[in-house]
C-alpha positions in Angstrom: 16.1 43.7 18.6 13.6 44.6 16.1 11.9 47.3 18.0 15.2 49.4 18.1 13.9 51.0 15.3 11.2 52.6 17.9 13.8 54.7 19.7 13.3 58.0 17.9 10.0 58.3 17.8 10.5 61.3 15.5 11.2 59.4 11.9 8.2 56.9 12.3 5.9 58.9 9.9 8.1 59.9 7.5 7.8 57.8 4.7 3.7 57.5 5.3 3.0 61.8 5.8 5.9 64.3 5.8 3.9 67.0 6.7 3.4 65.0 10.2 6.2 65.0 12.0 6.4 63.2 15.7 8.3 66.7 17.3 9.3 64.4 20.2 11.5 61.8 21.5 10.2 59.0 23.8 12.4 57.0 25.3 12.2 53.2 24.3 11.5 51.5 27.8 8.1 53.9 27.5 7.3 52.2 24.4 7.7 48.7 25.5 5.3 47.3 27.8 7.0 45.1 30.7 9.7 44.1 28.3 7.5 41.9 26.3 8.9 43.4 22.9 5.2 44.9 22.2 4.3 48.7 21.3 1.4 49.8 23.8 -2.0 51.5 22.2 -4.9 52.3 22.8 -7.8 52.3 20.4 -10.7 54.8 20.4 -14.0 55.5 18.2 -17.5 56.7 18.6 -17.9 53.8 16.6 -18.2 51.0 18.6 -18.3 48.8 15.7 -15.0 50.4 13.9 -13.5 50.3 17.9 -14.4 46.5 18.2 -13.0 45.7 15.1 -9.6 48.0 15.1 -8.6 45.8 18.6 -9.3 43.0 17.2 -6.7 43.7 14.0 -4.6 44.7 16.6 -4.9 42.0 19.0 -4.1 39.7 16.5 -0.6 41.7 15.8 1.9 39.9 17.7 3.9 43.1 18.2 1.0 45.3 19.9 -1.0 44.9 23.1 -4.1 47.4 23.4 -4.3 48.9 26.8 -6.0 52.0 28.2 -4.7 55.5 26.9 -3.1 56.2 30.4 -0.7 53.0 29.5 -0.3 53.9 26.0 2.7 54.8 24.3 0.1 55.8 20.9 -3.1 56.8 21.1 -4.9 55.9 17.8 -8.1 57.3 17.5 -10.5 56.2 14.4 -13.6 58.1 13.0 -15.9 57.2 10.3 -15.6 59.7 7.9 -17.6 60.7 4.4 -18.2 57.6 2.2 -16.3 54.4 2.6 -13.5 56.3 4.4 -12.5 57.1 8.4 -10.7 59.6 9.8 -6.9 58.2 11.7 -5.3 60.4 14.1 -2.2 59.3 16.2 -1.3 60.8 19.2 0.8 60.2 22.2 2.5 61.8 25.3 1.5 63.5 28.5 -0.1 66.1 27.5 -1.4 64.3 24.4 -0.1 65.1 21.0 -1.5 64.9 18.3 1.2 63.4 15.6 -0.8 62.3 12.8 -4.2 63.0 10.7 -4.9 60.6 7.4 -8.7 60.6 6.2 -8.3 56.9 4.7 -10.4 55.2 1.8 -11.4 51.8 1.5 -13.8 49.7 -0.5 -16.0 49.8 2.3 -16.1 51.3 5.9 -14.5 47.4 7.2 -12.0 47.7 4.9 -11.1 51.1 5.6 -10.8 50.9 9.2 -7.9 47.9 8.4 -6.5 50.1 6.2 -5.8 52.6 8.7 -4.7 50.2 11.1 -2.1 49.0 8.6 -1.1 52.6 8.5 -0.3 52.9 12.3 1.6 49.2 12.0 3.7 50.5 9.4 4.9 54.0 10.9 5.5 52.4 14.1 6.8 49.2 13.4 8.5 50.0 10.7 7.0 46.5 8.5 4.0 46.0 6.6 0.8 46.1 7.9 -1.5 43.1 7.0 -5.0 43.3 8.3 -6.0 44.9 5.0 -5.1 41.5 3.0 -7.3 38.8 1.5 -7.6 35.0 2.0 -8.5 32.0 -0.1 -9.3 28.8 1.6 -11.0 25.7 1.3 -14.0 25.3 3.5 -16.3 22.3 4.1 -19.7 23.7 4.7 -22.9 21.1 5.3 -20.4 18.1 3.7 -18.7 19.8 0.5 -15.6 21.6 0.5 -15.2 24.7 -2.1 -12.8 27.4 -2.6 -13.9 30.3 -0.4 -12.6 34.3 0.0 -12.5 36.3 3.0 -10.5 39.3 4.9 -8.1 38.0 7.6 -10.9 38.5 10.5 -13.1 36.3 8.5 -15.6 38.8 7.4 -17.2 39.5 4.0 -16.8 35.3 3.7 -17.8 34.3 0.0 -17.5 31.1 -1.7 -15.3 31.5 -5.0 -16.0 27.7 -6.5 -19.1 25.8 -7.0 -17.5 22.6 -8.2 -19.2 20.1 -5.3 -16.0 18.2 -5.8 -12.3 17.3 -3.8 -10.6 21.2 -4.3 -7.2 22.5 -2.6 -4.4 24.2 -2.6 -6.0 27.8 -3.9 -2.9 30.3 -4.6 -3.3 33.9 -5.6 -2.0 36.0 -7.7 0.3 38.6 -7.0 -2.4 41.5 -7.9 -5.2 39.8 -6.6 -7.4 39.4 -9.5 -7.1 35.5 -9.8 -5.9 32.7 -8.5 -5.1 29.3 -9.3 -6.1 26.1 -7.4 -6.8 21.9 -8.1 -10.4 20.3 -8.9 -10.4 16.7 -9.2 -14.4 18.6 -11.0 -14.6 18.1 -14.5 -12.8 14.6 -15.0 -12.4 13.0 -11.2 -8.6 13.4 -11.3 -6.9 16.6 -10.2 -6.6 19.1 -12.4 -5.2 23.1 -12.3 -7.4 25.7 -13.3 -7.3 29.5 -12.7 -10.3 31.6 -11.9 -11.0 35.5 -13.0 -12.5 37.2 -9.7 -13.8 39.9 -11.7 -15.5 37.4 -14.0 -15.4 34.0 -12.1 -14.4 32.3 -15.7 -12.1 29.2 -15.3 -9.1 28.7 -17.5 -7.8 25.5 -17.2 -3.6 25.7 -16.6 -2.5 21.6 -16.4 -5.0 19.5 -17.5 -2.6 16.5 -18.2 -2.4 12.7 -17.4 -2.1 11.8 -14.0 -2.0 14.6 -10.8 -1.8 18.4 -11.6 -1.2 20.1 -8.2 0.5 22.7 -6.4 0.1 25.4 -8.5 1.9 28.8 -7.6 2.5 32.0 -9.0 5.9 34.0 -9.1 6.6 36.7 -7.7 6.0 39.2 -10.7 3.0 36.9 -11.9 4.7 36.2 -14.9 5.1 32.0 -14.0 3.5 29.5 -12.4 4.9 26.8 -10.8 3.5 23.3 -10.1 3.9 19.6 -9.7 2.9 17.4 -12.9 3.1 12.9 -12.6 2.5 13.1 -16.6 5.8 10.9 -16.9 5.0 8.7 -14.4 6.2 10.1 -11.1 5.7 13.7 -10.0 8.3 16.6 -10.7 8.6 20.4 -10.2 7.4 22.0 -13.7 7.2 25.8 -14.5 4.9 27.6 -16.9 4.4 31.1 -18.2 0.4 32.6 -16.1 -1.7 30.7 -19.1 0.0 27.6 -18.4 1.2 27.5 -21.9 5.7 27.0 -22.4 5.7 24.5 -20.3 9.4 23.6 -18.6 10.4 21.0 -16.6 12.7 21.6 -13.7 13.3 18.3 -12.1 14.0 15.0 -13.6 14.6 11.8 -11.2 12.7 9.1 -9.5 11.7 10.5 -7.0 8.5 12.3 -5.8 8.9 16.1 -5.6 5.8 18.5 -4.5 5.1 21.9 -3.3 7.5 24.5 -4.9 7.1 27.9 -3.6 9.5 30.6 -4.7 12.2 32.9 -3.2 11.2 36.7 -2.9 13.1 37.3 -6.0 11.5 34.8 -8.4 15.3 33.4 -9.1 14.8 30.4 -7.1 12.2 27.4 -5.8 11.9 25.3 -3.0 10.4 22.3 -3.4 9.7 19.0 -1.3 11.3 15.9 -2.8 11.4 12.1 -1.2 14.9 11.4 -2.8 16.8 10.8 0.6 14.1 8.4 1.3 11.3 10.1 3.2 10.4 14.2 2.0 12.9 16.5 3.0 13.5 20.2 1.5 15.2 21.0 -1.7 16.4 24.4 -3.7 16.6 25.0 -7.3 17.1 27.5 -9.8 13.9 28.3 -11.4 15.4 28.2 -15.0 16.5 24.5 -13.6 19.7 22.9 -13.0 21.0 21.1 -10.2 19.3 21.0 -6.9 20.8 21.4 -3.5 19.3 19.6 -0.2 18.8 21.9 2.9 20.0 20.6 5.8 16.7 21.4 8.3 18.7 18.8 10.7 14.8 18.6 12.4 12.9 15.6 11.2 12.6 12.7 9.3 9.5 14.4 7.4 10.0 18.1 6.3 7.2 19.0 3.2 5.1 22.4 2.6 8.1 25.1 2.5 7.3 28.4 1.9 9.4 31.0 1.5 9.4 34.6 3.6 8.6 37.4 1.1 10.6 39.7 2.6 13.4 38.0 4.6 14.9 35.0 1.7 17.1 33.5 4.5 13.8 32.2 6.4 11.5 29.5 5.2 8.4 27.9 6.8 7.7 24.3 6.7 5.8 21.5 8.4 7.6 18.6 10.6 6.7 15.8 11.8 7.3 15.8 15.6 6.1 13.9 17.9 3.6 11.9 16.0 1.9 14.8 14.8 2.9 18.0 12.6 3.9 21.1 13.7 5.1 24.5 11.5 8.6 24.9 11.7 11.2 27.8 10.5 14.6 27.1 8.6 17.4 29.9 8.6 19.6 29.3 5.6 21.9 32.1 7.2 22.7 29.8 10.5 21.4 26.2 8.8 19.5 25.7 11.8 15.5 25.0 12.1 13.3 25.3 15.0 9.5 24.2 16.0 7.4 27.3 15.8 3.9 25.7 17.1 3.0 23.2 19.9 0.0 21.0 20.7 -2.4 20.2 18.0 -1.1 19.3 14.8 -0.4 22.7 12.3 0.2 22.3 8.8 0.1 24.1 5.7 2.2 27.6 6.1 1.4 30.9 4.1 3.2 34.0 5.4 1.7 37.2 5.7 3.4 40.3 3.8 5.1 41.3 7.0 7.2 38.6 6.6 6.3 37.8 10.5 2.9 36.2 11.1 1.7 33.0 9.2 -1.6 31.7 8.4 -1.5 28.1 9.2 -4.3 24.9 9.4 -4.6 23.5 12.5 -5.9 20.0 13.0 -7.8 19.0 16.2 -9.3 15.5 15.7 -11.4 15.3 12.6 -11.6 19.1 12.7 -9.6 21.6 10.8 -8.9 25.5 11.5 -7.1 28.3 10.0 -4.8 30.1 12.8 -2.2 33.2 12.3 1.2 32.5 13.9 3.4 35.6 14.9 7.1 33.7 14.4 8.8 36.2 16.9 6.8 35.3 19.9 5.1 32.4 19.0 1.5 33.4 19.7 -1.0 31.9 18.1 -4.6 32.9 17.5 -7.7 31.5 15.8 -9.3 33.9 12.5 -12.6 32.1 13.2 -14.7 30.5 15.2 -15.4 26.6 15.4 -19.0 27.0 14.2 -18.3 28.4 11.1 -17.1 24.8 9.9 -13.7 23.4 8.7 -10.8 25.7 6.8 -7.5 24.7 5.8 -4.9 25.5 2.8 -5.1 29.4 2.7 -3.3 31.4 0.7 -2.8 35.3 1.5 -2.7 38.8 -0.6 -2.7 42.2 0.2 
């Protein structure tokens, strides 16, 4: 069980401050909460505004529930401090403890309240904390859809594009400073370009005949891979960041879309209709041949995204049922298995934990970007209706 790690209590902080170090064991049925598989905290601040918004990060955290400090097993206590910083302190026992003190900086007081709380996710979970990241979406606001930037709560919301034409599929870059994503703008077909954040210049990356689409960086930054139709039906291509030494991975006739790569950069994973209707395929990214996955699920598997930090897991959409749900292949056990229920969800991005996913849900005409935990299935809206559709995100930290 992945919370195993929480039975010594006394290594958690280790890695994040040496000089605070838990001097006390608690047993592991004090940290779980009613066997649920979630650490118990409770959040505190003179701050109502950095209190409301630390339970929030943590209510969305699949493998926390906030109580009161009487039911806590931590008791994580955030003060605004000088500048664009606050002041963590994590305690815990009976009497209380205090076990850790971090002043924390951010780029502003929002962001450096999440940054603390990633701090408490990663000493006591052990995993990366995420609430700190930044997304990319498209958003139709008052009839036109345009790339748009956000934190995961869906605050400091900014549009990115202003091309008042058809845009998707926005992908960042591994350091956060660009990102790449299709514009049917400048000549009504769709094209890849890459934007500067910094500057908000365009550069275009596959401007060729027919569709450009599905642009993705590696892992290092150094590629990007995408889907071209230039020869008449669409294969897996890979690039260096410019879009310039161009290669071509996949040569057949049929339709292959959406390569994402492993965590190492050695390998992609690709939708391709070859057995007849789109199923999931693996391929070196210096090419060669491709292997099928056997997802054994449904007769339409597309969208795969590969876990950044677990390479045996992959996210996908299914068809089930008439709809689409996110599901989860294991290439350990060759199994797969449905993930979401209800409304259709689409259009996977994992988080750096390698745990929740950001995901489009679609209700009706209405779309709506929703974070997934994969271990207990909970699912839980980053906006509200009223803000207007999202879909396609794509995540950084």
């Amino acid at each position: 069980m992945r919370l195993t790690v929480l039975l010594l209590v006394s290594v958690f902080f280790v890695s994040l401050a040496p000089q605070a170090v838990f001097s006390q064991t608690i047993p592991l049925q004090d940290l779980i909460r009613d066997g649920e598989g979630k650490l118990s905290i409770a959040i505190d601040s003179t701050d109502s505004t950095v209190s409301t918004l630390a339970r929030r990060a943590f209510g969305l955290h699949g493998g926390f529930v906030v109580t009161t400090a009487n039911n806590a097993a931590f008791q994580v206590k955030i003060e605004p401090a000088s500048g664009s910083s606050v002041l963590l302190t994590v305690g815990s026992g009976q009497p209380y403890t205090e076990q850790l003190r971090r002043t924390v900086p951010g780029s502003d007081l929002s962001n450096a309240v999440l940054r603390a709380c990633d701090l408490v996710v990663e000493a006591t979970l052990q995993a990366r904390g995420f609430f700190a990241g930044r997304l990319a979406f498209v958003s139709k606001q008052r009839g036109v859809s345009e790339i748009y930037t956000s934190d995961l709560l869906f605050n400091r919301v900014r549009p990115l594009t202003q091309d008042r034409s058809l845009v998707t599929g926005p992908k960042w870059s591994p350091d956060g400073r660009s990102l790449v994503y299709t514009t049917y703008y400048k000549t009504g077909f769709p094209d890849i370009y890459k934007i500067d954040l910094g500057s908000g210049s365009k550069t275009p990356i596959a401007t060729f005949k027919g569709t450009n689409t599905g642009a993705t960086f590696s892992p290092d930054g150094r590629q990007i891979a995408m889907t071209l139709s230039g020869t008449g039906n669409s294969e897996i291509y890979v690039s260096d960041s410019r879009g310039k030494n161009m290669r071509r991975l996949t040569t057949n006739k049929s339709l292959e879309a959406s390569p994402s790569w492993s965590p190492d950069g050695r390998r992609l994973v690709y939708t391709s209709d070859a057995p007849g209707r789109p199923q999931l395929f693996e391929i070196s990214s210096t090419g060669g041949p491709a292997r099928r996955l056997p997802t054994n699920i449904s007769s339409y598997c597309a969208e795969p995204v590969w876990n950044p930090t677990d390479e045996s897991q992959i996210a996908f959409t299914a068809a089930v049922s008439g709809g689409f749900q996110i599901a989860l292949y294991d290439t350990k056990t060759r199994t797969s298995k449905i993930l979401t229920r209800g409304a259709s969800s689409l259009e996977p991005a994992w988080l750096r934990d390698g745990r929740h996913i950001v995901f489009t849900r679609r209700d009706g005409a209405n779309t709506r970007l929703m974070l997934l935990d994969t271990v207990s299935e909970k699912v839980s809206p980053l906006h509200n209706p009223s803000f207007g559709d999202t879909s396609s995100a794509s995540y950084v930290y």
